[in-house]
N, C-alpha and C positions, 0 to 999 in steps of 0.2 A: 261434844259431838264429833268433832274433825278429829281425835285422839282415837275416840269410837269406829270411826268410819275408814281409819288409814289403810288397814289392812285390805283394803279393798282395790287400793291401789297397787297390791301386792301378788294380785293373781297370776297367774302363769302367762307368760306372753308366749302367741304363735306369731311362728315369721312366715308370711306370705313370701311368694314369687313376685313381687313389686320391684322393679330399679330403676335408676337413673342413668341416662347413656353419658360414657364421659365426654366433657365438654371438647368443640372441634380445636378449642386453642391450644389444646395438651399436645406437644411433642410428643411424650410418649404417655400416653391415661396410666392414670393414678389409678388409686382404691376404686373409680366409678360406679360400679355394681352395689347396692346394698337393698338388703331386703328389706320389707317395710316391717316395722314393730308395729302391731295393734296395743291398743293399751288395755284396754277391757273399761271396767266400772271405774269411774274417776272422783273422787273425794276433788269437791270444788272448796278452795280460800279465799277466806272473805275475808277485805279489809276490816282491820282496826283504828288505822289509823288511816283523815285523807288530809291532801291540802286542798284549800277552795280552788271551789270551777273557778275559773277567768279566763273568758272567752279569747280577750284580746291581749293573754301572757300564757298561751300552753306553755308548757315546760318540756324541753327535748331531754335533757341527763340532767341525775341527781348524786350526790353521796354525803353524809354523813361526819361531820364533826363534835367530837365529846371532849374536854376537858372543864375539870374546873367544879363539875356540877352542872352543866351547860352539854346540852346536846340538842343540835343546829343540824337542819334537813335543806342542806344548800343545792339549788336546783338553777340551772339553765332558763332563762327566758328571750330567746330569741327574738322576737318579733319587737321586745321591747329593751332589746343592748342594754339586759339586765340579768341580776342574780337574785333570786326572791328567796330569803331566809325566814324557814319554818324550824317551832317547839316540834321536835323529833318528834317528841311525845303525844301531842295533842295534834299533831297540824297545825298550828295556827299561826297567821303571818305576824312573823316580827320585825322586817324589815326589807328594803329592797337597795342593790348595792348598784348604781349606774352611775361612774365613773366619767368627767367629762376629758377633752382634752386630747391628748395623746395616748393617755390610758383608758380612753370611751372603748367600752368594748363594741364590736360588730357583727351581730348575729351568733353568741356566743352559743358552742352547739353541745359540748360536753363538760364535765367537773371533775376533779379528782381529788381528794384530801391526800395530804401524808403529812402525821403528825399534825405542825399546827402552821402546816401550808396547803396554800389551795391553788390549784393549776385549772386554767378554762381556758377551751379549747373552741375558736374559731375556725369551722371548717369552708367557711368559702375563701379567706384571706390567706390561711396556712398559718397562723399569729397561735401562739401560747403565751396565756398571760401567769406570772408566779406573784401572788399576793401571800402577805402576810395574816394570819387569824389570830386574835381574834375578831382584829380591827378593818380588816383588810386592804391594808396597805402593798399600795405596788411595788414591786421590788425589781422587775425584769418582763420583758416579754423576749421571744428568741422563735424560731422555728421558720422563716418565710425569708429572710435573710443567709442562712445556714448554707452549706454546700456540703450533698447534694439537700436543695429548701423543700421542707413540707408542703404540701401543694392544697391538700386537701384532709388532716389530723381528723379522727374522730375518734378513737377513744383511746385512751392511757392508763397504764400502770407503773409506780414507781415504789423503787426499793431501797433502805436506806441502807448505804456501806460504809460499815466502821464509824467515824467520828468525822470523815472529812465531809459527807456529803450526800446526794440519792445518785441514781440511774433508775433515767425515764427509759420507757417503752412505748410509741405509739402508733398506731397503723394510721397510716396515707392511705385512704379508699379513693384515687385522684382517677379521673376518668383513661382510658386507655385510648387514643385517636387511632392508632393504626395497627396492624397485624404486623406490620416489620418492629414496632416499639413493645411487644409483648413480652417477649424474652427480658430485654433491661429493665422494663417499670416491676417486672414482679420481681426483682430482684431487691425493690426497693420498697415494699409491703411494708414492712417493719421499720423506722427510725429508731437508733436507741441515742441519748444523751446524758451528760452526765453533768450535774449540777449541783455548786458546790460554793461557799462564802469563803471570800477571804475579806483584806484589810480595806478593802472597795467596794466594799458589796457581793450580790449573790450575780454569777458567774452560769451559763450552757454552754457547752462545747459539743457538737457532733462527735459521735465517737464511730457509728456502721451502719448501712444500712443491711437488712436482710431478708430474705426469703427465696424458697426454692423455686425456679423459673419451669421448672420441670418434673414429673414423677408425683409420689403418693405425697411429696411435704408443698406441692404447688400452694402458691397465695394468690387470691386471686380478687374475691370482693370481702375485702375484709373489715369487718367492724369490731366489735368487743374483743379487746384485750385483759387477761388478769394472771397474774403469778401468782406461784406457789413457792414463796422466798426458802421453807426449809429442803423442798426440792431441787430449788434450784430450776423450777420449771415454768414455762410461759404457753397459756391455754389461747389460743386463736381462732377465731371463731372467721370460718369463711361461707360466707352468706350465699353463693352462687348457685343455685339451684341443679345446672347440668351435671354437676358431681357431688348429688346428693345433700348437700348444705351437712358439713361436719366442723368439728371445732380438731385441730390440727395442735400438736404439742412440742414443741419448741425447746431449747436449752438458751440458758438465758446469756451463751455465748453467743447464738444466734444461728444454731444447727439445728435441723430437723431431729429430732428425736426417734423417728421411726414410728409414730404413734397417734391416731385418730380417736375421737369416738363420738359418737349421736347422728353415724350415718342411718338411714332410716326412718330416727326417730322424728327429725324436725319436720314439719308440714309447711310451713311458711316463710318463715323466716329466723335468726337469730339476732334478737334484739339485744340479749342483756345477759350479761354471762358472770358470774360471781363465784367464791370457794366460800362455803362454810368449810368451819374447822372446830374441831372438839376433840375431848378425852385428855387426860391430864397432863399429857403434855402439846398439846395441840395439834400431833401427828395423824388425828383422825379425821374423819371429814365425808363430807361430798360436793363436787362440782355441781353445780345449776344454771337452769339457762330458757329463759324467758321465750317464747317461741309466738307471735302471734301475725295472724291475719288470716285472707278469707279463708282455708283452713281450720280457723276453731285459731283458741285461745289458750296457751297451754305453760306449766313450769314441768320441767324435765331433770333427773335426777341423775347421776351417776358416780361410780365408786370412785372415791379419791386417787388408790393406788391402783385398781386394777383398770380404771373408766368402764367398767359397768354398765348397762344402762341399768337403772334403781327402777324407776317408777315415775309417772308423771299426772299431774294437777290440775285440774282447770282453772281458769283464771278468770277474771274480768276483761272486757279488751283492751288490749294492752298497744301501746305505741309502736311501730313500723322500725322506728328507730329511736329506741328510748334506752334507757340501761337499767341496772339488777345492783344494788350493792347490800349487803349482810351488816349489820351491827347491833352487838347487844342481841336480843332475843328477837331480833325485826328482822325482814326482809324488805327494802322496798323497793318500786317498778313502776315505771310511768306508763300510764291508762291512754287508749289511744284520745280523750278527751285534754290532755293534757295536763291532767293532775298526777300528784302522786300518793302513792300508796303504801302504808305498812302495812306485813302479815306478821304472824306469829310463827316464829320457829317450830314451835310443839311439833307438829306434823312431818315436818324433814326430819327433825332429832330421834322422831322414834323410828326412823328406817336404819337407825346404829345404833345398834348396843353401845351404853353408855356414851351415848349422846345426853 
């Protein structure tokens, strides 16, 4: 039926006379102005996959680990300085990972797989922890310490280079106190770090901090971050409403790229922002990006290379500040009840040929 119904999502969008005034912090306003995109008739996804309610463990972010035969839907549970490990497939709890000690975690608020390490991210302490999978063994925590230190991480993307190592990427959403500290903090949006094992172990070092304090690449309230490693490119998602709430494109040098897009489209917020990728060499794709609250409930679609807007989804409600990650034939998105959720790709893949 969702295969059936897609095209629907497909109809001709009109742009209204709707905008957003640019926010008073701007030295000089950015993009500001964006017309609102109507979406028309919306093809709603329904999960396939949940993990159970539990009142007293929502889950803030999730992502995905496979090897082996083995595919693990590791998710955040804050409230109980824990990590609750679900059957990708099924939902079902397999186990809960709460650490005591000096590696207890504290209010852990996001996750991140790379390969077969897992990075969670404590956003009141400024703490990243790097554990080992599939056991999860601690191997480093770094960030709150560092100079200049994470104040407040919330979401992360990491890329691996060459043989020696990754480079992280993480947005500080750290509160701003004064209008004379506006200019430096944003300049500090972005952490990047690079992490790497030698004959002692696994090893962070700061490498930049980045974003633009001024103009169309300003950062401002920033949560979800995700690259596009054969681009070479980093999608930013800045949540601030005054300038329209867009996702802002980056080089993974840490330079504004010149390049925006989902001013308009988003109603609420940007919780969860992910790349599929497709086509035989995995050059094809679309950007997504989870949009909810009072507003409606929404996934939002756009073209890999050109950013686009595609087409957008209804959704179940969805968490304020939850995350998006893509694997295998799933999508999943944490509910604002705090569960999470798998859909089926079918419906995004048929918006590209030869998806």
């Amino acid at each position: 039926m969702l295969r059936n119904l897609t095209a629907a999502a497909l109809l001709p969008l009109a742009l209204l006379a709707g905008c957003a005034s640019a926010p008073g912090w701007m030295a000089q306003p950015g993009t500001g102005r964006a017309p609102v995109t109507e979406f028309g008739a919306l093809v709603s996804l329904t999960p396939v996959v949940l993990t159970p309610a539990e009142r007293k463990a929502a889950l803030s972010g999730a992502d995905v680990w496979a090897s082996g035969g083995r595919s693990w839907l590791i998710a955040a549970a804050p409230q109980g300085n824990a990590l609750h490990v679900y059957d990708a497939g099924s939902g079902g709890l397999l186990k809960v990972i709460a650490p005591e000690g000096e590696q207890a975690f504290d209010q852990p608020h996001r996750v991140h797989v790379m390969d077969d390490l897992l990075l969670v991210a404590e956003r009141d302490s400024g703490r990243i922890h790097l554990l080992q999978l599939p056991d999860f063994t601690p191997l480093l925590h770094f960030g709150a310490g560092d100079e200049p230190p994470l104040r407040s991480p919330h979401s992360m993307w990491g890329v691996r280079m060459a043989d020696w190592g990754y480079h992280l990427f993480v947005t500080d959403n750290y509160a701003i106190e004064s209008s004379s500290q506006t200019q430096t903090a944003l300049r500090h949006r972005v952490k990047q770090f690079a992490l790497s094992k030698g004959a002692l172990g696994w090893t962070a070092r700061a490498i930049r901090s980045f974003g633009a304090a001024r103009g169309d690449g300003q950062l401002y309230a920033v949560d979800p971050i995700v690259g596009d490693a054969a681009d070479r490119l980093l999608a930013i998602a800045d949540t601030d409403p005054r300038d329209a709430r867009r996702v802002r494109v980056y080089g993974v040098d840490g330079r504004y790229a010149g390049r925006s897009f989902g001013g308009g489209v988003f109603r609420s917020n940007i919780s969860g922002l992910a790349l599929m990728t497709c086509g035989d060499d995995g050059r094809d794709g679309l950007w997504l990006a989870t949009d909810g609250g009072p507003n409606g409930h929404y996934l939002h679609s756009f073209d890999r290379e050109t950013l686009d807007y595609r087409a957008t989804f209804a959704m179940p409600p969805l968490a304020a500040q939850g995350s998006l990650s893509v694997a295998g034939n799933r999508l999943y998105a944490v509910l604002e009840n705090g569960q999470v959720a798998g859909f089926e790709l079918a419906p995004l893949r048929a918006l590209r040929p030869g998806c």
